[in-house]
BALUM-258436 format. One record per residue: x, y, z of N, C-alpha, C, CB in turn; residue number from 1; residue in three letters. Coordinates in steps of 0.02 Angstrom, whole numbers. Glycine has a CB too. Layout:
N
NODE     n_u     n_v     n_w    ca_u    ca_v    ca_w     c_u     c_v     c_w    cb_u    cb_v    cb_w   nr  rest
NODE       X       Y       Z       X       Y       Z       X       Y       Z       X       Y       Z  NUM   ala
...
//
This chain:
139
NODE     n_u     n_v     n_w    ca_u    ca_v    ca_w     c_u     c_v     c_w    cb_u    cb_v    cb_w   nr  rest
NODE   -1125   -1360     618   -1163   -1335     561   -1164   -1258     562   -1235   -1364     563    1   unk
NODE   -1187   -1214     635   -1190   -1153     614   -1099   -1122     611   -1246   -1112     669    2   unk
NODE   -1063   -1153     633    -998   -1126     604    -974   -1163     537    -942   -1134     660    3   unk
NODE    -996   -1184     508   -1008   -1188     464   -1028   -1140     392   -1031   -1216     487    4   unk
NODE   -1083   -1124     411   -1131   -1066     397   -1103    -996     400   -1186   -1068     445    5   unk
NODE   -1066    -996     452   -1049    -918     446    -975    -923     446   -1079    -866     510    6   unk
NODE    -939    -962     416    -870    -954     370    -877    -941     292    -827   -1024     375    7   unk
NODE    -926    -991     279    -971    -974     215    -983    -908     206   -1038   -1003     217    8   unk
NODE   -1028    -888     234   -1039    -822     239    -981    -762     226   -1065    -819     301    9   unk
NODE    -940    -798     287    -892    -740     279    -826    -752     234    -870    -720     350   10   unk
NODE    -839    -781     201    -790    -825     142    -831    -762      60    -824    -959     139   11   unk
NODE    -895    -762      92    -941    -738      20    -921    -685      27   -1025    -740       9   12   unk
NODE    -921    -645      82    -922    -565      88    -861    -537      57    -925    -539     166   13   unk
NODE    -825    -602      85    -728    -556      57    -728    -561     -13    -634    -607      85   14   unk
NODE    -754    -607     -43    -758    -621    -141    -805    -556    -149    -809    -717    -182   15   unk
NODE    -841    -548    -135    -878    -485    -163    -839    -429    -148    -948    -474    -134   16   unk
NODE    -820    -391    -104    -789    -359     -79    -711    -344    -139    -786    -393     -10   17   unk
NODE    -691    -399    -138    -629    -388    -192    -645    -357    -261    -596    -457    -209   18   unk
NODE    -711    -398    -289    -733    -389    -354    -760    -330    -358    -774    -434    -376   19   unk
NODE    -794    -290    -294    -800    -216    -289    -743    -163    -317    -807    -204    -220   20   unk
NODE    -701    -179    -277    -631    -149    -287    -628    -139    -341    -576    -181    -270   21   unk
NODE    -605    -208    -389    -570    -208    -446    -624    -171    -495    -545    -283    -467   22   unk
NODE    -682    -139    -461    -714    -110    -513    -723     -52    -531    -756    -124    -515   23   unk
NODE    -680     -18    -454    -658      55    -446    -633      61    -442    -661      92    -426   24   unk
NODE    -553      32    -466    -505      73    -471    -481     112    -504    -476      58    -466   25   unk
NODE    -477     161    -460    -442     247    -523    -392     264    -516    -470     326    -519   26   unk
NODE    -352     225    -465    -276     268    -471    -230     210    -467    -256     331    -401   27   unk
NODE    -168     194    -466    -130     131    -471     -49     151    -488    -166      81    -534   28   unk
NODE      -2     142    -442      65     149    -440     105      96    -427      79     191    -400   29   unk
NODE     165      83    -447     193      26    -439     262      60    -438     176     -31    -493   30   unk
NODE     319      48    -401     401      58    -402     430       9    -384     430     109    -362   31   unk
NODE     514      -9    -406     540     -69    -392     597     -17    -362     554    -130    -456   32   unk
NODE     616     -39    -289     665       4    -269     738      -3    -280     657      10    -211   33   unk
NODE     741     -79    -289     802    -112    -293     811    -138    -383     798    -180    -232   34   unk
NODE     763    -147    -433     775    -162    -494     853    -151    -505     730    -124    -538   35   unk
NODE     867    -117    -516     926     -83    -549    1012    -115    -530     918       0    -521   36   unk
NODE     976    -144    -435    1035    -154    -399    1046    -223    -407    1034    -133    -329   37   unk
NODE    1004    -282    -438     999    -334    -408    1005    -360    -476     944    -348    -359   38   unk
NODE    1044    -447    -478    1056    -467    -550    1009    -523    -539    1138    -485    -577   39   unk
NODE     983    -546    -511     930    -597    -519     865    -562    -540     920    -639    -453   40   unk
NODE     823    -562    -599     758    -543    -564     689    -566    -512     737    -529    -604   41   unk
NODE     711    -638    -486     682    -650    -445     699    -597    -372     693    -719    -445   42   unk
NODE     751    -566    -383     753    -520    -311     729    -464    -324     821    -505    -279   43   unk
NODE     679    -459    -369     644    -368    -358     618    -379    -345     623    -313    -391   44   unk
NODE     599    -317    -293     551    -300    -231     513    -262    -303     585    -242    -142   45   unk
NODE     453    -262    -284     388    -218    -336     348    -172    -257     305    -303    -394   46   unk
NODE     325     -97    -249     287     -85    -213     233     -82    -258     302     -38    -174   47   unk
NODE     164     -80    -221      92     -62    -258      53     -19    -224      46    -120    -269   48   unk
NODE      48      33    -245     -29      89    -205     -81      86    -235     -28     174    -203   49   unk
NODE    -143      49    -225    -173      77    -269    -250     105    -210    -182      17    -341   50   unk
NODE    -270     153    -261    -334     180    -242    -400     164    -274    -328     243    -246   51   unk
NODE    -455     153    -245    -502     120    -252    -562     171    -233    -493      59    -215   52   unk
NODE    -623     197    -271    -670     247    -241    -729     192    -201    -707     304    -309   53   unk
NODE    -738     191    -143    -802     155    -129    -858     188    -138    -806     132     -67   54   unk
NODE    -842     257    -115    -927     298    -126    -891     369    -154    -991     315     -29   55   unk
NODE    -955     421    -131    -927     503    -150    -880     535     -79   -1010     566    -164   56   unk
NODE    -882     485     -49    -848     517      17    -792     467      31    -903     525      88   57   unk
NODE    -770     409      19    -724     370      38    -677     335     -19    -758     325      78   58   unk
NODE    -624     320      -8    -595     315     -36    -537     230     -14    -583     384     -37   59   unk
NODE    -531     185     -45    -491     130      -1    -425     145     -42    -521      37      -2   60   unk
NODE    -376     126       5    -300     127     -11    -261      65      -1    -267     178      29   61   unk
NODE    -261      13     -54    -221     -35     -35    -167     -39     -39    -230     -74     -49   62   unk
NODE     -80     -62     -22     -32     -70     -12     -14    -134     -20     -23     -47      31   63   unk
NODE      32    -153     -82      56    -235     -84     108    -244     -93      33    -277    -127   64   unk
NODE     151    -303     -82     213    -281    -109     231    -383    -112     272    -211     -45   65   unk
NODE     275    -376    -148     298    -464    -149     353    -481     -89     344    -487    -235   66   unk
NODE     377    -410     -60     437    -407      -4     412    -449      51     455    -327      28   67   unk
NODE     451    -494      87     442    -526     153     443    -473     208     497    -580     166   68   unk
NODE     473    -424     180     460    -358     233     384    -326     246     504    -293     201   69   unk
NODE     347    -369     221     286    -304     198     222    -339     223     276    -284      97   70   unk
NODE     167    -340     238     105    -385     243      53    -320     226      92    -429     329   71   unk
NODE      25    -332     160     -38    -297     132     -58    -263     175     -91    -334     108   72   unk
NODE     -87    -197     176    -123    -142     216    -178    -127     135     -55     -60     254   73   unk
NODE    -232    -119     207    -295     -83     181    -337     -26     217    -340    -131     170   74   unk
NODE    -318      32     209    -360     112     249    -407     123     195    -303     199     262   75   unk
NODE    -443     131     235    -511     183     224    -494     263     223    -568     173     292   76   unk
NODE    -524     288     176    -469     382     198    -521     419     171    -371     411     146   77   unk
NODE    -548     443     211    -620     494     214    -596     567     166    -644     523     318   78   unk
NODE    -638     581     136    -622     644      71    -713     664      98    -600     605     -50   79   unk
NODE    -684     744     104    -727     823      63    -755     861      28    -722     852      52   80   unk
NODE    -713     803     -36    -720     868     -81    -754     804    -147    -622     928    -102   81   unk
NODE    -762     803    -215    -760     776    -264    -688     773    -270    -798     804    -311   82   unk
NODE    -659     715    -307    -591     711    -324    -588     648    -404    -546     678    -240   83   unk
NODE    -563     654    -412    -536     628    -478    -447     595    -475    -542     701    -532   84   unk
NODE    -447     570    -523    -366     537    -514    -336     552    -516    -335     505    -534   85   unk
NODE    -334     612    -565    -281     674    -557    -250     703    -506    -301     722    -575   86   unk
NODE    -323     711    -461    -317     727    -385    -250     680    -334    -403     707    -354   87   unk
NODE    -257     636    -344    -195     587    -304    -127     588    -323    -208     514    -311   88   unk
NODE     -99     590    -281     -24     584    -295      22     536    -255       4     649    -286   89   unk
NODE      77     511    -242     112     442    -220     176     493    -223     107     358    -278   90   unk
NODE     186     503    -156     277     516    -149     300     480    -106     307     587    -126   91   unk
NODE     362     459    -139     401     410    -112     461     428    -118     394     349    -137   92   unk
NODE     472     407     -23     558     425      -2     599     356      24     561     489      75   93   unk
NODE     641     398      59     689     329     101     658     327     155     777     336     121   94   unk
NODE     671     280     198     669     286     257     710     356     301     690     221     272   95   unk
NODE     743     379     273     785     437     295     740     508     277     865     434     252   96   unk
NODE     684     490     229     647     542     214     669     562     144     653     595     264   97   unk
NODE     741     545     119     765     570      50     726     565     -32     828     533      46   98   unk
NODE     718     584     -54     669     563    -127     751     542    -160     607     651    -182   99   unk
NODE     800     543    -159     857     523    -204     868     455    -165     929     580    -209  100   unk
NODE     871     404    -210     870     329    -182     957     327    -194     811     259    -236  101   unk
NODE     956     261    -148    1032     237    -154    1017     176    -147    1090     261    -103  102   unk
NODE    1071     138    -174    1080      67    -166    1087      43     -91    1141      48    -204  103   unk
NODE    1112      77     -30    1120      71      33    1058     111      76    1190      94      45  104   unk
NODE    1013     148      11     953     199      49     896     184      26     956     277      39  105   unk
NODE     847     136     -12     811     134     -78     750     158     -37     806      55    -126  106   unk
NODE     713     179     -86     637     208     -71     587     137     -40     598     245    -159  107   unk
NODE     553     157      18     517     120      40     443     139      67     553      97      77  108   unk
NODE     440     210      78     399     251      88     345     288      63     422     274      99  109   unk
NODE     283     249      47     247     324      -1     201     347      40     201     310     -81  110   unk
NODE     187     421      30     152     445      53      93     467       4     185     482      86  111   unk
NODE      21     457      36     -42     463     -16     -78     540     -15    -104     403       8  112   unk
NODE     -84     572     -62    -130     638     -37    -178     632     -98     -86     724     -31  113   unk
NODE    -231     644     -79    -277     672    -118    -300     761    -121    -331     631     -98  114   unk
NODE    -290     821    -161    -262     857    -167    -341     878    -129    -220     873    -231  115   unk
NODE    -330     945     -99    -384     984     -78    -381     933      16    -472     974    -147  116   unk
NODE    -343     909       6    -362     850      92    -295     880     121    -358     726      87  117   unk
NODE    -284     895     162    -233     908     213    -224     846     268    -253     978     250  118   unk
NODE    -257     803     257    -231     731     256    -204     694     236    -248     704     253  119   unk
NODE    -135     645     234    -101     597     191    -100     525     247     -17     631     164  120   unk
NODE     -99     493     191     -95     430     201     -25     393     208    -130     408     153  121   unk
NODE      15     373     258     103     364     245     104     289     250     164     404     311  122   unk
NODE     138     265     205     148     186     207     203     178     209     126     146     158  123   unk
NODE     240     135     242     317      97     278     310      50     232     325      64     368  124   unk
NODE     347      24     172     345     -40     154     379     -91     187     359     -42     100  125   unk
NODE     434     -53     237     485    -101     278     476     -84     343     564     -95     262  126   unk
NODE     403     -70     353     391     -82     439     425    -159     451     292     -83     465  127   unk
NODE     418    -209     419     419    -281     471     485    -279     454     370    -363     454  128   unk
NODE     544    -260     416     596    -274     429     624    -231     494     628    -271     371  129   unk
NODE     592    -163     498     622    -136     566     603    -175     627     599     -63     579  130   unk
NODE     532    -220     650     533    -243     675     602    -296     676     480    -249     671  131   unk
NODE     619    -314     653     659    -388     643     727    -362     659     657    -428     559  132   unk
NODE     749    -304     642     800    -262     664     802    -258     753     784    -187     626  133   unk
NODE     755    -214     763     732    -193     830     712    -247     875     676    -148     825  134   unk
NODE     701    -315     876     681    -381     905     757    -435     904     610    -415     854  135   unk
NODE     813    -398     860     873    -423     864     918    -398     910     896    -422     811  136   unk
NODE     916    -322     922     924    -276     943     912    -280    1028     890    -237     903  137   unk
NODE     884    -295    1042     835    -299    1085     871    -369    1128     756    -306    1044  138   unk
NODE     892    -441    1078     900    -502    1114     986    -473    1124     878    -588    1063  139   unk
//
């Protein structure tokens, strides 16, 4: 019964929690790295950044993507100053660091700043494929 009780519980917290979100969001990016390369459209990869204000000081950053390479990330990213949406920006490279994509290089990388922060936020959309690389590598 009391585990019970506190799956419940913690079943309630995550539904609220989401519906928070979706009620602050101010910033929202989306890129397909491969669109262009691929003739099925079931094979586009979509990335997602989006930013979310929780208070005057914090800020959430979620990361999604439909890639089997990818498993959702969520940071917390502490701000200074007042900021606005304007304030944010999303650059995205290769894994090589390049902003010019290639069909053999595509963008996987964004990096988050909120302007006045000398902090950024860097997201790997193909961390788990390097794992899978590097664990092959490896046998």
């Amino acid at each position: 019964m009391f585990l019970l009780l506190i799956s419940m519980s913690v079943s309630g917290c995550a539904s609220k929690d989401i519906v928070d979100k979706n009620n602050n969001l101010i910033y929202q990016e989306s890129i397909s790295p491969n669109e262009k390369y691929v003739d099925n459209k079931e094979d586009v990869v979509r990335y997602i950044v989006e930013v979310y204000q929780e208070n005057d000081e914090t800020i959430s950053i979620i990361a999604k993507s439909n890639s089997k390479f990818f498993e959702p990330l969520d940071y917390e990213f502490y701000i200074n100053k007042s900021f606005s949406k304007d304030d944010i920006t999303v650059e995205w490279t290769t894994l090589m660091g390049s902003t010019e994509a290639t069909k053999e290089n595509q963008l996987c990388v964004a990096m988050v700043k909120v302007k006045g922060n000398e902090e950024a936020i860097k997201i790997n959309f193909f961390n788990k494929g390097i794992e899978l690389i590097e664990d092959a590598l490896a046998k």
